[in-house]
C-alpha positions as CSV (number, residue, x, y, z in Angstrom):
1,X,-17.0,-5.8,-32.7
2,X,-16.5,-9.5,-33.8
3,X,-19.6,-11.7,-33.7
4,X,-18.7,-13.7,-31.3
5,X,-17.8,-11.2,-29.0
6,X,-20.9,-9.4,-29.3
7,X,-22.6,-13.4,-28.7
8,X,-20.3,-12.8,-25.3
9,X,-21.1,-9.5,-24.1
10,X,-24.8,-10.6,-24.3
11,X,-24.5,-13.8,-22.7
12,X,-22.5,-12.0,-19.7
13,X,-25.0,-9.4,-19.2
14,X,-28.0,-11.7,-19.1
15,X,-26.5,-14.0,-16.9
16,X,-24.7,-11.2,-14.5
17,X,-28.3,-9.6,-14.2
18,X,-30.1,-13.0,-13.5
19,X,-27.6,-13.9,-11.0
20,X,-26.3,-17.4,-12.7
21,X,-22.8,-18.9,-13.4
22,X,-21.7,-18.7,-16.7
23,X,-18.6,-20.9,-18.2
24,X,-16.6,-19.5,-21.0
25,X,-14.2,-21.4,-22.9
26,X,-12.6,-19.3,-26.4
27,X,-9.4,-19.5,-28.0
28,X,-7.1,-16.3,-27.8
29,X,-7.3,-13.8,-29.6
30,X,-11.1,-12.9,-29.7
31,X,-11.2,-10.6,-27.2
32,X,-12.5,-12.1,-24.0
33,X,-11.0,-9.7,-21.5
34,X,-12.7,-6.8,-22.2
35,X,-16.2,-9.0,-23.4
36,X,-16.3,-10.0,-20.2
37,X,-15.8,-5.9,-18.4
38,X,-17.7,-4.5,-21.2
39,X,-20.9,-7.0,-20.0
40,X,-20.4,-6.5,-16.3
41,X,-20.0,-3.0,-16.6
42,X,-23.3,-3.1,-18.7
43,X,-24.9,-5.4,-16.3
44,X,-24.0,-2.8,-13.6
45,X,-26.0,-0.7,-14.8
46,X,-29.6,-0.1,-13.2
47,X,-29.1,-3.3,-10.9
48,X,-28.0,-3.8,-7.4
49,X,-24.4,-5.3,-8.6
50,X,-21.6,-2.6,-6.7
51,X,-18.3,-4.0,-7.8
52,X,-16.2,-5.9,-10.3
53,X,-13.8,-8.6,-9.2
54,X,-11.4,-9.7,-12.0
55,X,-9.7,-13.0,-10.4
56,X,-6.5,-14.1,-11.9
57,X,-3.4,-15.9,-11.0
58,X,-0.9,-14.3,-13.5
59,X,0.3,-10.6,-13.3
60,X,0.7,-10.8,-17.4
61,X,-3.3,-10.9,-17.5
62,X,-3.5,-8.7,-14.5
63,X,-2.1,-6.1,-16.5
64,X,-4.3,-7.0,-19.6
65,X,-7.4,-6.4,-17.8
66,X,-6.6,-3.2,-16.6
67,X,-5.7,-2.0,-19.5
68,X,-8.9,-3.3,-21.4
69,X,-11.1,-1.3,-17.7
70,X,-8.9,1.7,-19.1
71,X,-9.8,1.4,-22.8
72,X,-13.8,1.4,-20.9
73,X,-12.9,4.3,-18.9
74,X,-11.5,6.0,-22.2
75,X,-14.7,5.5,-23.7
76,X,-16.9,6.6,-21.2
77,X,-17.9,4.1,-18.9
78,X,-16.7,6.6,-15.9
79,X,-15.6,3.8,-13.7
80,X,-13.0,3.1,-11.1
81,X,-10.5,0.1,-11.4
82,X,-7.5,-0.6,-9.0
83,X,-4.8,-3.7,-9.4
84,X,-4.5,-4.7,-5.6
85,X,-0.9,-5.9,-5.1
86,X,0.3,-8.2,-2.8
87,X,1.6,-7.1,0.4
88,X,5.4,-8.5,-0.1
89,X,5.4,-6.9,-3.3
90,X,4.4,-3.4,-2.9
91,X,5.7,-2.4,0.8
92,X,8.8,-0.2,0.2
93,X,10.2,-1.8,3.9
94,X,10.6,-5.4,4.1
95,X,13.7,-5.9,4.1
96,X,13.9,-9.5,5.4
97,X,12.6,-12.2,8.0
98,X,12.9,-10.3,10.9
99,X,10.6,-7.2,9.4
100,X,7.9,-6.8,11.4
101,X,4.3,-5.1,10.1
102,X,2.6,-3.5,13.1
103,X,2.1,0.4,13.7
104,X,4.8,-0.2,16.7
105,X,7.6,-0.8,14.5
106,X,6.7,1.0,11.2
107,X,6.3,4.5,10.6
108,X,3.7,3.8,7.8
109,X,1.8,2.0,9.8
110,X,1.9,4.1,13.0
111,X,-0.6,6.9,12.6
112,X,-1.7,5.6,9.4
113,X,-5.2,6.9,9.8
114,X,-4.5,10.4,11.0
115,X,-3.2,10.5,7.3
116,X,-5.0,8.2,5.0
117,X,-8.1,10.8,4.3
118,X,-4.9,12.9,2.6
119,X,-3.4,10.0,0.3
120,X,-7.2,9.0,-0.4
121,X,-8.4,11.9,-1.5
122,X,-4.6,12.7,-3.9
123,X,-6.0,9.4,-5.5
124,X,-9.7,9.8,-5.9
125,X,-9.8,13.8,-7.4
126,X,-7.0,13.0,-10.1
127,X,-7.1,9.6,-11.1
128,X,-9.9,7.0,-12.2
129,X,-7.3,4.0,-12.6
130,X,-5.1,3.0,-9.9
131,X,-2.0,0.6,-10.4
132,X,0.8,-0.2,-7.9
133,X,2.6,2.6,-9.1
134,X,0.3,5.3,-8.6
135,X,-1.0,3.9,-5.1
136,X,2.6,3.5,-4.1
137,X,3.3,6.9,-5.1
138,X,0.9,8.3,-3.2
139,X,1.8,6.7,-0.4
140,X,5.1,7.7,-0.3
141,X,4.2,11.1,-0.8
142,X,1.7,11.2,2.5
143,X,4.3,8.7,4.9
144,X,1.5,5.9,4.9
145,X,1.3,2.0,4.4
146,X,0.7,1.8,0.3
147,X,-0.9,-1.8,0.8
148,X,-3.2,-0.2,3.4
149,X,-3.6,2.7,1.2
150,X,-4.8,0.4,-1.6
151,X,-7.0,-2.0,0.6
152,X,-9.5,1.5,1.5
153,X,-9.1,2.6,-1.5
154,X,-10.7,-0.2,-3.1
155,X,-14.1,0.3,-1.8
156,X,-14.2,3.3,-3.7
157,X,-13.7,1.3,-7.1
158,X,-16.0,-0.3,-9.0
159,X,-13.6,-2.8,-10.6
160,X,-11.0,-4.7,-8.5
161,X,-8.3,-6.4,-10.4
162,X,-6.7,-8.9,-7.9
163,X,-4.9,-12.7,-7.2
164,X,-7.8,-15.9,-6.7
165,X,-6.6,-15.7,-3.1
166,X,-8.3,-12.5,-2.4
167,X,-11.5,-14.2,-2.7
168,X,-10.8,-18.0,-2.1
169,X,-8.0,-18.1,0.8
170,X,-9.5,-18.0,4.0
171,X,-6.7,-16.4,5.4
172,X,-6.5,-13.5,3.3
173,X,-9.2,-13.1,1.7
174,X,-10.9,-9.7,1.8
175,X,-12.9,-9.3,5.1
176,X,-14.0,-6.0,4.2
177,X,-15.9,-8.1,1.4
178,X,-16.0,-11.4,2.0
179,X,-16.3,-12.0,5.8
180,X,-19.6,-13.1,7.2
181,X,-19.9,-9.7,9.1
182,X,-18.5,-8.1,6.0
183,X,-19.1,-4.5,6.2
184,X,-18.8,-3.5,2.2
185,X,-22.3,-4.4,1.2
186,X,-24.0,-5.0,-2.1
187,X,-23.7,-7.6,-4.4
188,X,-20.1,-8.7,-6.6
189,X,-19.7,-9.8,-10.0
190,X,-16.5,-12.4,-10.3
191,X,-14.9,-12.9,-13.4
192,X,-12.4,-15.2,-13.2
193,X,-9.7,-15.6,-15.6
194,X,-8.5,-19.8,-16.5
195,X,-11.1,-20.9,-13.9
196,X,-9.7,-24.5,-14.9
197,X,-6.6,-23.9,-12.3
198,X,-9.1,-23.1,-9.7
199,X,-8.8,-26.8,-8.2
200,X,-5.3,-26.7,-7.9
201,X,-5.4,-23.7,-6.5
202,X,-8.0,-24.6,-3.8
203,X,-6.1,-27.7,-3.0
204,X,-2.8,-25.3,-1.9
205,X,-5.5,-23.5,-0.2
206,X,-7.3,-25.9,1.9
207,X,-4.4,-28.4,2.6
208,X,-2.2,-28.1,5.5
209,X,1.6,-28.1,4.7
210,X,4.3,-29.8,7.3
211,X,7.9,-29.1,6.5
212,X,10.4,-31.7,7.2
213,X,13.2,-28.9,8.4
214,X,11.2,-26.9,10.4
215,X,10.3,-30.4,12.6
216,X,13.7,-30.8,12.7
217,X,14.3,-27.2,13.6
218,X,11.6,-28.0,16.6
């Protein structure tokens, strides 16, 4: 362990425990990822924190993170991490504009719960990681919506590797979670990779698009 990341690990679990914000700037190289999930997972420990939200925009560090939460695992830690995918990108049935996603017009979705408990429990005996590939896997294997699949899933992990939107964007942000009657309780840890895009990103967020051709369309 490098000095400063053990000066990392240390600063994250004290301030993860207490409840306060911290801001981390480092060059690359060091070993920040897994500082960062090596403290929460420590600050985890004998507190009321239930999950791990690792916020990023790139796929590139998506990946990186879950393999630094597997390199935990490896060694012990005995936690859960998922990579929750975006809904365009992991349904095996959009096809184009006129796709609709309702349990009338896809078989996935249509008696999705009569078979979820099935694809849950594939994933939860024989697995303590879960990326796309695994969830859609088993989703394919029990006929049910993979991003569905992946959304319960999560509440049975204790590290959630996902976009900034499924925190920030009100209109897809996790309502299981986030929502005011939110029905996941306990408290969230939120590490958030390049924080300084953040802005930008809550600009997109916030701020109404019109589109020239679709007035003209109108």
């Amino acid at each position: 362990m490098r000095d400063s990341q053990r000066d990392m690990i240390l600063e994250c679990w004290r301030d993860m425990r207490a409840g306060k914000t911290l801001f981390a700037e480092a060059p690359t190289g060091i070993g920040k990822t897994v500082s960062v999930l090596y403290g929460a997972a420590r600050a985890m420990g004998g507190s009321d924190i239930r999950r791990i939200f690792y916020l990023t925009a790139k796929a590139s560090t998506r990946r990186e993170a879950y393999a630094a939460a597997g390199r935990l695992a490896g060694a012990g830690a005995g936690l859960r991490t998922m990579v929750l995918t975006a809904k365009e990108q992991i349904c095996p049935r959009k096809t184009g504009p006129n796709f609709i996603c309702d349990p009338e017009h896809c078989p996935l979705a249509k008696g999705y719960y009569d078979r979820r408990a099935a694809a849950l429990e594939s994933l939860i005996l024989n697995y303590k990681g879960y990326p796309a590939g695994a969830i859609s896997q088993a989703a394919s294997k029990h006929s049910v919506c993979p991003y569905e699949l992946s959304l319960d899933l999560s509440e049975y992990c204790d590290i959630i590797i996902c976009d900034y939107n499924y925190a920030f964007d009100p209109a897809v942000k996790l309502r299981r979670y986030f929502a005011d009657d939110a029905y996941c309780g306990g408290k969230n840890v939120f590490l958030i990779d390049e924080a300084h895009n953040l802005p930008d990103r809550a600009r997109d967020l916030f701020s109404a698009k019109l589109s020239s051709g679709e007035l003209e369309q109108v």
